[in-house]
VOLOVO-736192 format. One record per residue (C-alpha): residue in three letters; x, y, z. Coordinates in steps of 0.2 Angstrom, whole numbers, plus 5000, padded with zeros to 4 digits. Each point is the difference from the previous one (the first is absolute). Example, Ala and Ser with C-alpha at 12.3 -4.5 7.8 and 13.67 -1.06 7.14 Angstrom:
BEGIN
resn:Ala, px:5062, py:4978, pz:5039
resn:Ser, px:5006, py:5017, pz:4997
REM end
This chain:
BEGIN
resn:Unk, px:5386, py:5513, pz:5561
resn:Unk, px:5012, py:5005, pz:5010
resn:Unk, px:5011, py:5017, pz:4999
resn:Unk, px:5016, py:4999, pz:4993
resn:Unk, px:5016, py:5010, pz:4996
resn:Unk, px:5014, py:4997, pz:4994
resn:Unk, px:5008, py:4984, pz:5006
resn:Unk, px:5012, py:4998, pz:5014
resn:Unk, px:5020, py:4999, pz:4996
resn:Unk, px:5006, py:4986, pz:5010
resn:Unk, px:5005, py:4990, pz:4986
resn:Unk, px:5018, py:5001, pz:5008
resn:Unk, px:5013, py:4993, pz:4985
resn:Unk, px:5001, py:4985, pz:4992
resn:Unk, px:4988, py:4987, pz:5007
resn:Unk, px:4998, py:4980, pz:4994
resn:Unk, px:4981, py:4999, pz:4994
resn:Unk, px:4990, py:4986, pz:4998
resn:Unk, px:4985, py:5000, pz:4987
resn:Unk, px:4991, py:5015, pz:5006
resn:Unk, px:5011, py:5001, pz:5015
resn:Unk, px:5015, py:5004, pz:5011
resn:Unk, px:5014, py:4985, pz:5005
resn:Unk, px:5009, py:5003, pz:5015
resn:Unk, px:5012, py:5014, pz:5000
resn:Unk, px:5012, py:4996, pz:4987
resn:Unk, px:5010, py:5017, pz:4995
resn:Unk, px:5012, py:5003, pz:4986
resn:Unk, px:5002, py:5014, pz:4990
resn:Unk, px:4998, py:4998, pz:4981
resn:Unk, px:5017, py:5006, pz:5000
resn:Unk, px:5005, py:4986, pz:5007
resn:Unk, px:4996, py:4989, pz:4986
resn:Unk, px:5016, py:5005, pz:4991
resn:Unk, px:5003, py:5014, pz:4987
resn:Unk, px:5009, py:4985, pz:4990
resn:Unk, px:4984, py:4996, pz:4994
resn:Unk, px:4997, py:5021, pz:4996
resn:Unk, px:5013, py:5000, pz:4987
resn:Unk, px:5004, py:4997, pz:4984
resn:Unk, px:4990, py:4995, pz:4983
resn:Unk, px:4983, py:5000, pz:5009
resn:Unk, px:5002, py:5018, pz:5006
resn:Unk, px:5008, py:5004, pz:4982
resn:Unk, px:4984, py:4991, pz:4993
resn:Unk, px:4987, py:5011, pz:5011
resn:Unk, px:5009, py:5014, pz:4996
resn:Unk, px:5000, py:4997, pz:4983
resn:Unk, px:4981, py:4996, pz:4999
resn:Unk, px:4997, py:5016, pz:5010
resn:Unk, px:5009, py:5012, pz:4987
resn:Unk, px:4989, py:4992, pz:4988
resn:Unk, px:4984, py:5002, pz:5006
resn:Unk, px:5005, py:5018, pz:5007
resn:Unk, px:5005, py:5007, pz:4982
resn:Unk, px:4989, py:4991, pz:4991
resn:Unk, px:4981, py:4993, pz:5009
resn:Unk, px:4988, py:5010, pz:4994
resn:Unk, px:4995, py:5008, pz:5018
resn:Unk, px:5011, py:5008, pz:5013
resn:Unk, px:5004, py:4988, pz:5015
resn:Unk, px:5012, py:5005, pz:5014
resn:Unk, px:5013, py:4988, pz:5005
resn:Unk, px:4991, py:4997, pz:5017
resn:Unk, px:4985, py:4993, pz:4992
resn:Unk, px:5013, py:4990, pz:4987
resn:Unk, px:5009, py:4992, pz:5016
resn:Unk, px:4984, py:4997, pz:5008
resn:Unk, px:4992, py:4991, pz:4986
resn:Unk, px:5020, py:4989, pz:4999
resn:Unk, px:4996, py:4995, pz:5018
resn:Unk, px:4985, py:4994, pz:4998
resn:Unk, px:5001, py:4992, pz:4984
resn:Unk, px:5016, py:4991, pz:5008
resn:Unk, px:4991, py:4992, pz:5016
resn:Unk, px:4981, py:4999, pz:4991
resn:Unk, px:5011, py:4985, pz:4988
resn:Unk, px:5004, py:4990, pz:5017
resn:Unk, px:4986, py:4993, pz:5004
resn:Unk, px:4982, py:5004, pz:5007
resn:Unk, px:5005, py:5005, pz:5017
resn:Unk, px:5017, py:5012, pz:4994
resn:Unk, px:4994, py:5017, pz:4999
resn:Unk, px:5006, py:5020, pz:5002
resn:Unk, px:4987, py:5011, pz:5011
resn:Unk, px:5000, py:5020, pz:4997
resn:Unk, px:4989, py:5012, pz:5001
resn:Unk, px:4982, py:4995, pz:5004
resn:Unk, px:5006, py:4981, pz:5003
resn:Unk, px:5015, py:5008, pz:5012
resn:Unk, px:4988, py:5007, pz:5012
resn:Unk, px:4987, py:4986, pz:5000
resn:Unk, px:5016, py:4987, pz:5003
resn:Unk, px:5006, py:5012, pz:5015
resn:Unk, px:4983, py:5001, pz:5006
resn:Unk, px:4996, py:4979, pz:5002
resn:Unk, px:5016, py:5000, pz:5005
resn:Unk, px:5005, py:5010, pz:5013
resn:Unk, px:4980, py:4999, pz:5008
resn:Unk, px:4997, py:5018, pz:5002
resn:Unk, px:4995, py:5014, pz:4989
resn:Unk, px:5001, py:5021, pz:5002
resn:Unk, px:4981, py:5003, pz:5004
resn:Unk, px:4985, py:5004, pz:5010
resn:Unk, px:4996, py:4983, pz:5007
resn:Unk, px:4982, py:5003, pz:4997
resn:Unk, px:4987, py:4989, pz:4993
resn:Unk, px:4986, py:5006, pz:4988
resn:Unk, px:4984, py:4992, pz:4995
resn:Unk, px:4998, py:4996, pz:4982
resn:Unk, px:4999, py:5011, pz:4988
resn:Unk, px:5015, py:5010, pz:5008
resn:Unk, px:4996, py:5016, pz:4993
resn:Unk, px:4984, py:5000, pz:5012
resn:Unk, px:5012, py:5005, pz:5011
resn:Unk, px:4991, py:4989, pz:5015
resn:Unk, px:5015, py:4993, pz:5013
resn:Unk, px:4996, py:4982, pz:5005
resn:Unk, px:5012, py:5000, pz:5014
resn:Unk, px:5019, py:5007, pz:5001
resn:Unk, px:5013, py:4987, pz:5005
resn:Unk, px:5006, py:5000, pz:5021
resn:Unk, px:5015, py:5013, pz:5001
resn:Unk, px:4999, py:5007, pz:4983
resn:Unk, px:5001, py:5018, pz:4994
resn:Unk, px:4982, py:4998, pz:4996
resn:Unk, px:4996, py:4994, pz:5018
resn:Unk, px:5010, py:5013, pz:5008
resn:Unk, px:4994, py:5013, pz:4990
resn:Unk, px:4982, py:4997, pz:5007
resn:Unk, px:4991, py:4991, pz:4987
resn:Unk, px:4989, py:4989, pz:5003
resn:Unk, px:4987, py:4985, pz:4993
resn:Unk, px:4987, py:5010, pz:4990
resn:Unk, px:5008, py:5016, pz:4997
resn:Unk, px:4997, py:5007, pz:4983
resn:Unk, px:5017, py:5010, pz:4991
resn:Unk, px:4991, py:5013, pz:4991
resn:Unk, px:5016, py:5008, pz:4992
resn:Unk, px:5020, py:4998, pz:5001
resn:Unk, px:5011, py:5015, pz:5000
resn:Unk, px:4986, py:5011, pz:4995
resn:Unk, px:4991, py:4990, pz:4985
resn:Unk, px:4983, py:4992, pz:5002
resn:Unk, px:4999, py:4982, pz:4997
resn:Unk, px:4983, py:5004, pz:4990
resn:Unk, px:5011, py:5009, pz:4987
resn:Unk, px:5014, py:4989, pz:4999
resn:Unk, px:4998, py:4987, pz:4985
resn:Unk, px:4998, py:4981, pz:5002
resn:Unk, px:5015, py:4992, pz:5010
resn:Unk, px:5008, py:5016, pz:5002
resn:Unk, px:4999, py:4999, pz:5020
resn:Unk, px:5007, py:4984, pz:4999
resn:Unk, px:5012, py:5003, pz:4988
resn:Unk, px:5006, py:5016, pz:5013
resn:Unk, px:4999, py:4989, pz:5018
resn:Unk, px:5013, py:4989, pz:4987
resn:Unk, px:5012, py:5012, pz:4999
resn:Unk, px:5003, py:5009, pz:5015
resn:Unk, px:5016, py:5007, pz:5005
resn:Unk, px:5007, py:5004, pz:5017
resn:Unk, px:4990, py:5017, pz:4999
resn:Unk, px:4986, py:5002, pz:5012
resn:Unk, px:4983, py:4999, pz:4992
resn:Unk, px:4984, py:5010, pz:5006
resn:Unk, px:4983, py:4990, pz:5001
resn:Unk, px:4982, py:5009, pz:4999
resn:Unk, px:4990, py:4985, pz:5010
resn:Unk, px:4982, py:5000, pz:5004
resn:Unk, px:4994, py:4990, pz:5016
resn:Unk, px:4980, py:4997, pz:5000
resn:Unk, px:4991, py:5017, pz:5002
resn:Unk, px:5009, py:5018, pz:5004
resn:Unk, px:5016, py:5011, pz:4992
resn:Unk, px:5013, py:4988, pz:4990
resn:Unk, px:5018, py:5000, pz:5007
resn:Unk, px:5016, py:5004, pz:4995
resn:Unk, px:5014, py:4985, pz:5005
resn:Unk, px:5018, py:5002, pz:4995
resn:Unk, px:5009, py:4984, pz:4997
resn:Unk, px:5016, py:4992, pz:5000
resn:Unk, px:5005, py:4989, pz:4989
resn:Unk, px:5009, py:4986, pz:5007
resn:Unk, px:5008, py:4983, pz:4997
resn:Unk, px:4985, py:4987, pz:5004
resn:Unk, px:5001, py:4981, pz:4999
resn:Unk, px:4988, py:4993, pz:4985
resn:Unk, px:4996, py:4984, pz:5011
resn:Unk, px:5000, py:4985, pz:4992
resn:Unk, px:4991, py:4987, pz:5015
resn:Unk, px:4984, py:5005, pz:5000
resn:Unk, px:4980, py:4995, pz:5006
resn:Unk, px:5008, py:4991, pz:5015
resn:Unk, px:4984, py:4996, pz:5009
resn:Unk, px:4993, py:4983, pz:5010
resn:Unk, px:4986, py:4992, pz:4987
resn:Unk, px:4993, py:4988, pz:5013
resn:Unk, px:5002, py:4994, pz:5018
resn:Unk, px:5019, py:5000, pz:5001
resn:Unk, px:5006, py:4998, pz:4980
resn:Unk, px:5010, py:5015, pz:4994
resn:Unk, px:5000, py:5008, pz:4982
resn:Unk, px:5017, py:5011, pz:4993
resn:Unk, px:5003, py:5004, pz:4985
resn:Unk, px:5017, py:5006, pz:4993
resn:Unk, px:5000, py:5006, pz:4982
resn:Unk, px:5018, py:5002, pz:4997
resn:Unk, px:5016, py:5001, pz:5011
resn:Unk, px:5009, py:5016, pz:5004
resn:Unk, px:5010, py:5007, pz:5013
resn:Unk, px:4988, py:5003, pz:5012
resn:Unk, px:4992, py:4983, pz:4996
resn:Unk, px:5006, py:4990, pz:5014
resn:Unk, px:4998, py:5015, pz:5011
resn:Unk, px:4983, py:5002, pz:4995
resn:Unk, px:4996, py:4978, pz:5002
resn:Unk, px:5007, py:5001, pz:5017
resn:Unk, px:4990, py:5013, pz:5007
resn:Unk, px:4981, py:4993, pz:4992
resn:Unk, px:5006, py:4984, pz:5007
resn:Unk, px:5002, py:5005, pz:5016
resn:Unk, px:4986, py:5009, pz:5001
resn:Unk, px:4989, py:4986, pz:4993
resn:Unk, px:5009, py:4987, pz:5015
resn:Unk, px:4992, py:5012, pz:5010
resn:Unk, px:4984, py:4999, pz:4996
resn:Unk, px:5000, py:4982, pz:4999
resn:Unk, px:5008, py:4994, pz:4984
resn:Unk, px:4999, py:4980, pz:5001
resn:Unk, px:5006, py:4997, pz:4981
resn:Unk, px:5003, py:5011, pz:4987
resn:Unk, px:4995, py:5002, pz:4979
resn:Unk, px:5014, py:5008, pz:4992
resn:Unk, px:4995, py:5008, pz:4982
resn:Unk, px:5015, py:5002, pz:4989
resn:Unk, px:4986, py:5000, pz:4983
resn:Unk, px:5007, py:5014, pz:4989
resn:Unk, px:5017, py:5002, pz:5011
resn:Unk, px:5013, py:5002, pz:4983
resn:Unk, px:5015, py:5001, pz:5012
resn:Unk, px:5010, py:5011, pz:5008
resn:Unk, px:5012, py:5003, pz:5012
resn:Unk, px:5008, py:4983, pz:5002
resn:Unk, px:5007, py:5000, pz:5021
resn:Unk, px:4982, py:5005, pz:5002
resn:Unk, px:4991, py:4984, pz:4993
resn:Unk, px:5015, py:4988, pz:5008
resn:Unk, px:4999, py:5010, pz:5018
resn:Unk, px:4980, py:4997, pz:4997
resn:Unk, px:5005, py:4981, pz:4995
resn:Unk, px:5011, py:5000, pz:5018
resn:Unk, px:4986, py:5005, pz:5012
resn:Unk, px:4992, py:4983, pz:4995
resn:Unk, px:5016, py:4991, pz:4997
resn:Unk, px:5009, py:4995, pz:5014
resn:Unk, px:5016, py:4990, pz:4992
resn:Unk, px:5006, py:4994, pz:4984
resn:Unk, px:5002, py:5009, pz:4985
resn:Unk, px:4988, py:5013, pz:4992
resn:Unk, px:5008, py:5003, pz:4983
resn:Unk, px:5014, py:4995, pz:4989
resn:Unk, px:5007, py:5011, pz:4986
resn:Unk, px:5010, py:4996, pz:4988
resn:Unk, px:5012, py:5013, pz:4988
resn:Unk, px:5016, py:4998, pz:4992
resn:Unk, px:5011, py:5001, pz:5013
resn:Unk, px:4991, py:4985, pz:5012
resn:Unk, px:4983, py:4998, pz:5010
resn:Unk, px:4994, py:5010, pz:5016
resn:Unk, px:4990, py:4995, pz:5013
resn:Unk, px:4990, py:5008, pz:5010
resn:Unk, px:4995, py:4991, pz:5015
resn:Unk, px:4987, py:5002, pz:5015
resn:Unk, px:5005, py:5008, pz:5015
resn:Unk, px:4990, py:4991, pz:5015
resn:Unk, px:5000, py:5016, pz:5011
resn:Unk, px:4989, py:5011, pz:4986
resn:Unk, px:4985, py:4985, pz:4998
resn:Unk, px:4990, py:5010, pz:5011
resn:Unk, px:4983, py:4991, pz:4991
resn:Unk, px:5008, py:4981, pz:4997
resn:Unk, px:4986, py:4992, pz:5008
resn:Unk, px:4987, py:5010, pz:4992
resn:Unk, px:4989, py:4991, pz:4986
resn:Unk, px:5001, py:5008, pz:4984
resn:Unk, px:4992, py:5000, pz:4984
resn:Unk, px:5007, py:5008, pz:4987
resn:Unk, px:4990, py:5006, pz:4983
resn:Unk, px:5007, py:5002, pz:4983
resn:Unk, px:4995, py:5004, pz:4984
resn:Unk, px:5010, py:5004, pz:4982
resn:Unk, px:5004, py:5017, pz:5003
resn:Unk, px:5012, py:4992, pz:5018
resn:Unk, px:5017, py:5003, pz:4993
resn:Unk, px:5016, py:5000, pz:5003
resn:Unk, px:5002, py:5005, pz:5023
resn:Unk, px:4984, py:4993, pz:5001
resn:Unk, px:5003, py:4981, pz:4992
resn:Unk, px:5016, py:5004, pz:5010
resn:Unk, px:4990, py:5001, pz:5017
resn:Unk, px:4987, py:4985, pz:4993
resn:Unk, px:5011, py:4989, pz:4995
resn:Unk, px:5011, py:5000, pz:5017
resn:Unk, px:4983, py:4998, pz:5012
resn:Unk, px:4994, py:4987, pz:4988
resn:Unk, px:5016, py:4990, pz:4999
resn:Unk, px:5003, py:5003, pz:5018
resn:Unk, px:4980, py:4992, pz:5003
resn:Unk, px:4997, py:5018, pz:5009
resn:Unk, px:4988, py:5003, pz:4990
resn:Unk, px:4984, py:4995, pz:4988
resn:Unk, px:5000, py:5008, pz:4984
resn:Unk, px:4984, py:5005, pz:4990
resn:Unk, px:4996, py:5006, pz:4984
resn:Unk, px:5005, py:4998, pz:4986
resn:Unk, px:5019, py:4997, pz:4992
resn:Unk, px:5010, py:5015, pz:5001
resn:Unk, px:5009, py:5010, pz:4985
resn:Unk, px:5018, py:4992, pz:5000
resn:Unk, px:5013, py:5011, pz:5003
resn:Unk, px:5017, py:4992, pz:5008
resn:Unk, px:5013, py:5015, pz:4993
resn:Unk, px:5010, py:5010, pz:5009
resn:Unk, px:5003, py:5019, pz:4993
resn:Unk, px:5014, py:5010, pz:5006
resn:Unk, px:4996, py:5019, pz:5002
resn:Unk, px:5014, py:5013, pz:4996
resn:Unk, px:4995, py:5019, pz:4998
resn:Unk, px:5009, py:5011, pz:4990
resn:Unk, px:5004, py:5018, pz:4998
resn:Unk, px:5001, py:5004, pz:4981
resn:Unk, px:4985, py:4998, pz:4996
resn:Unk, px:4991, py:5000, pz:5017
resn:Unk, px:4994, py:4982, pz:5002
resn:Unk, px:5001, py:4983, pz:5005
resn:Unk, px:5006, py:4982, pz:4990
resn:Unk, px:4992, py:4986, pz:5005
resn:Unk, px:5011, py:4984, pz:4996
resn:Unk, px:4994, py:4981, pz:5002
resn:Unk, px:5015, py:4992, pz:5009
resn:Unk, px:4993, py:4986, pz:5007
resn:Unk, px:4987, py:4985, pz:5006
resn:Unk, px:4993, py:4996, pz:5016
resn:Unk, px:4992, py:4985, pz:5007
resn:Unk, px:4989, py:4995, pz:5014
resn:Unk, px:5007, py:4991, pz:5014
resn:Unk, px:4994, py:4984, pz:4992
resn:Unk, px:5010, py:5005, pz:4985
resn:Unk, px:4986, py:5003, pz:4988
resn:Unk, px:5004, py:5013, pz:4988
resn:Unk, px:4988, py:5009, pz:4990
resn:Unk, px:4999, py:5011, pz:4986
resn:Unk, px:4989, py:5002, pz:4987
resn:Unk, px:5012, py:5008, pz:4987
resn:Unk, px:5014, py:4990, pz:5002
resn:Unk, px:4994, py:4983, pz:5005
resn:Unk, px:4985, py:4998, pz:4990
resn:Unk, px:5010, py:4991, pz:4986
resn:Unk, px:5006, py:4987, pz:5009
resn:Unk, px:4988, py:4986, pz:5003
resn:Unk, px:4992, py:4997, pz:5015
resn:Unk, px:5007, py:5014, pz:5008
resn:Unk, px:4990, py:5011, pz:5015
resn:Unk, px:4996, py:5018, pz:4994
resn:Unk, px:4991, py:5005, pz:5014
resn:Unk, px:4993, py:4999, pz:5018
resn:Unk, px:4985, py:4986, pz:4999
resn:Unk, px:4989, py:5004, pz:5014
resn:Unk, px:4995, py:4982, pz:5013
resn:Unk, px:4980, py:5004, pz:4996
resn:Unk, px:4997, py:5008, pz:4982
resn:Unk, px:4984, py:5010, pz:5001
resn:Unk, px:4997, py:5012, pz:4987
resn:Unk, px:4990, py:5017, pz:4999
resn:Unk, px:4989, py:5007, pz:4986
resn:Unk, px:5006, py:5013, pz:4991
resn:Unk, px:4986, py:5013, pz:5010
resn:Unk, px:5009, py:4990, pz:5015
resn:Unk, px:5018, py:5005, pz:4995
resn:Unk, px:4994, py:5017, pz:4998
resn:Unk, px:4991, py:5003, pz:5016
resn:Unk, px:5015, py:4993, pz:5009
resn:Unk, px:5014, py:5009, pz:4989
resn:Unk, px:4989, py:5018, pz:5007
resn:Unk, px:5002, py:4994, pz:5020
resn:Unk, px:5017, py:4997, pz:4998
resn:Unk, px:5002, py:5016, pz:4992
resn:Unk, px:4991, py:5009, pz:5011
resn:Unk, px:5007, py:5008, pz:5015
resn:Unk, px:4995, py:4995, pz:5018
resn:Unk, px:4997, py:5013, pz:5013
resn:Unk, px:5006, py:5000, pz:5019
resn:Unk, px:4992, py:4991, pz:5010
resn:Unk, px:4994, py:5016, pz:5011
resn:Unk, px:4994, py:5007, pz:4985
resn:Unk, px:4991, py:4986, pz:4995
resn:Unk, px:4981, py:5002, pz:5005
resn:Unk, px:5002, py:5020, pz:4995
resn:Unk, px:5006, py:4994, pz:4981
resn:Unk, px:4985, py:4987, pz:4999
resn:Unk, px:4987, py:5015, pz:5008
resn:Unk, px:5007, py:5009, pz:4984
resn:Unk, px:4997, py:4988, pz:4986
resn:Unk, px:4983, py:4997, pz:5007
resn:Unk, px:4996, py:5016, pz:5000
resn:Unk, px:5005, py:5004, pz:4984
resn:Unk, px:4994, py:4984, pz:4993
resn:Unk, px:5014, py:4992, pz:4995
resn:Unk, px:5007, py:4979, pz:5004
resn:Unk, px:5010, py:4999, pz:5015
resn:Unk, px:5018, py:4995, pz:4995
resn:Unk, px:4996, py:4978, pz:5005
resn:Unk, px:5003, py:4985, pz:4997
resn:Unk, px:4990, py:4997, pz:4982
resn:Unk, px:4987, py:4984, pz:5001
resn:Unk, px:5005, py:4992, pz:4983
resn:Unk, px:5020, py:4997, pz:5008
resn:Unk, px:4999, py:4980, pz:5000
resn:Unk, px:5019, py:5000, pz:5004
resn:Unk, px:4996, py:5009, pz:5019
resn:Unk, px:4986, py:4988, pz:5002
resn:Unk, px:5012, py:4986, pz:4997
resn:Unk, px:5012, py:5005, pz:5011
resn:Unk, px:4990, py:5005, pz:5014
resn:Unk, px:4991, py:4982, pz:4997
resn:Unk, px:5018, py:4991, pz:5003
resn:Unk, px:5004, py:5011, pz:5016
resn:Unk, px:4984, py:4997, pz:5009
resn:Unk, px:5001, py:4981, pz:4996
resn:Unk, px:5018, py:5002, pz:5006
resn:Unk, px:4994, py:5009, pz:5016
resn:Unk, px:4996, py:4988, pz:5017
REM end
């Protein structure tokens, strides 16, 4: 579990979203979609609806809520993708988004409220505050973990603001310490448990594109070519999306010409094509794995290495989401529309989407993998925790295993029942001279 704050602004106007994630830069301001469509009998009609349930419902709502409750009502009748975010929602969205959040950048061991750090993330408030793998947070801003009630320590590191924070930590035997830290923006990474599984064949996982994705793909990378990266599995089981230029920059560093996606909207298709100088891995075998929770960026990033023959893919058939949701924020009330407003394809022009295509016969409504091999449901499960779990540095790698030996607790690996790895590792050692 790591500690969190509030997430970082960097939602930075009105973005183009696709299912779960960000489109490019595309900027407008709802203003912009004319006040023509502002006027007249359906403003009369809200207002008139308002009035009522202001003198009349049987409970007190202000008109915020009332407005609120009109957006949403308005985008929910779209479809399944059209939705308002505020509140709650808001920040999560900001937070996937935008790849960072205002926190500690520390890592706890489960249960959180032990207060046990499992490492602090390179550069991060938490690292340069001192902390280290197996300290034990015995109070914050003055009140003992031991008296605060279940998930209240969590609940708090969720919550921070910019104010400095003052840790009691305990180190192995002698006096506890007093650390004062700094919240600060820290990226939430999203490529994780990059690691060489045998002789030269390279494991990455990336559970969801952000901002910091590619950022984040191109340093592992570079760091597994180092030590020897031959061919590489890429896990994109459980990705739902993300930020868009993040899965088709990820698409480009295997692709070294043609196209890599084509959208279509109202006013015409786009394509977005490979640039040859940014396929820095084109001859690099891949296999990509997939499973039903891959949606959206991440059927975008599948579909162009399978099209493109870059890649095997292995799993089983992904979730079916070929939509392209435009995001606008707004001010009053604080939050953000999503709209559908278009369709992409893969470069082979397969389009897929599991709402609006599942009527029409023989149409594809998701990614089908090259090899189908599927997991148990204690498979699913083991595999659906690893992915979730965070990864630490590699420097601090031996000192976090020493931990969880000591303390008796699994190392964060690879589980034995994930038949999807095996397979894919089977196919690149078979591939291998």
């Amino acid at each position: 579990m790591t500690s969190q704050g509030s997430p970082s602004k960097d939602l930075r106007g009105p973005i183009a979203f696709l299912a779960g994630g960000v489109l490019g830069s595309t900027i407008f301001a709802l203003g912009s979609l004319g006040t023509d469509r502002l006027e007249g009998e359906d403003l009369r009609a809200y207002a008139e609806v308002r009035g009522l349930v202001e003198d009349e419902f049987v409970e007190a709502r202000s008109r915020d809520r009332l407005l609120t409750a009109a957006i949403e009502g308005l985008v929910a009748d779209l479809d399944p993708y059209s939705r308002f975010y505020s509140g709650e929602d808001l920040r999560r969205v900001e937070r996937s988004t935008s790849g960072s959040y205002l926190g500690l950048g520390a890592v706890f061991l489960y249960p959180t409220e032990a207060g046990i750090v499992l490492f602090p993330m390179t550069g991060s408030p938490a690292d340069q505050a001192g902390l280290v793998v197996g300290d034990r947070v015995l109070a914050i801003d003055g009140q003992l973990l031991a008296d605060m009630p279940a998930g209240e320590f969590e609940r708090r590191l969720r919550t921070l603001t910019e104010a400095p924070i003052e840790l009691l930590v305990e180190r192995g035997p002698g006096e506890p310490r007093a650390l004062v830290v700094q919240p600060a923006d820290v990226v939430d990474p999203t490529v994780r448990h990059g690691a060489l599984l045998q002789d030269d064949i390279a494991y990455l996982a990336v559970t969801s594109f952000s901002r910091h994705t590619l950022e984040e793909f191109d340093t592992e990378m570079a760091r597994l070519r180092d030590e020897g990266m031959g061919s590489l599995v890429l896990d994109l089981r459980g990705n739902l999306g993300g930020v868009l230029d993040a899965a088709t920059a990820i698409a480009n560093r295997f692709v070294a010409e043609g196209t890599l996606l084509i959208t279509e909207t109202r006013s015409g298709p786009r394509v977005t094509s490979a640039r040859a100088e940014e396929a820095t891995y084109a001859n690099t075998p891949v296999v990509v794995l997939v499973d039903e929770d891959s949606a959206s960026a991440s059927e975008v990033l599948a579909g162009a290495l399978q099209d493109h023959r870059i890649a095997v893919l292995v799993g089983t058939s992904t979730y079916g989401k070929g939509t392209v949701q435009t995001m606008v924020p707004t001010q009053t009330p604080e939050g953000i529309i999503k709209v559908t407003t278009g369709f992409y394809t893969t470069p082979s022009g397969r389009s897929i989407d599991r709402h609006y295509r599942a009527s029409i016969e023989g149409a594809e409504t998701a990614i089908t993998p090259d090899v189908l091999v599927h997991l148990s449901d204690e498979g699913r499960l083991d595999v659906r925790r690893f992915l979730t779990s965070y990864s630490p540095p590699p420097a601090l790698l031996e000192a976090v295993s020493k931990l969880q030996d000591g303390l008796n607790r699994p190392r964060t690996a690879h589980p034995a029942t994930d038949l999807q790895l095996a397979a894919a590792l089977a196919l690149l050692e078979a591939d291998s001279p």
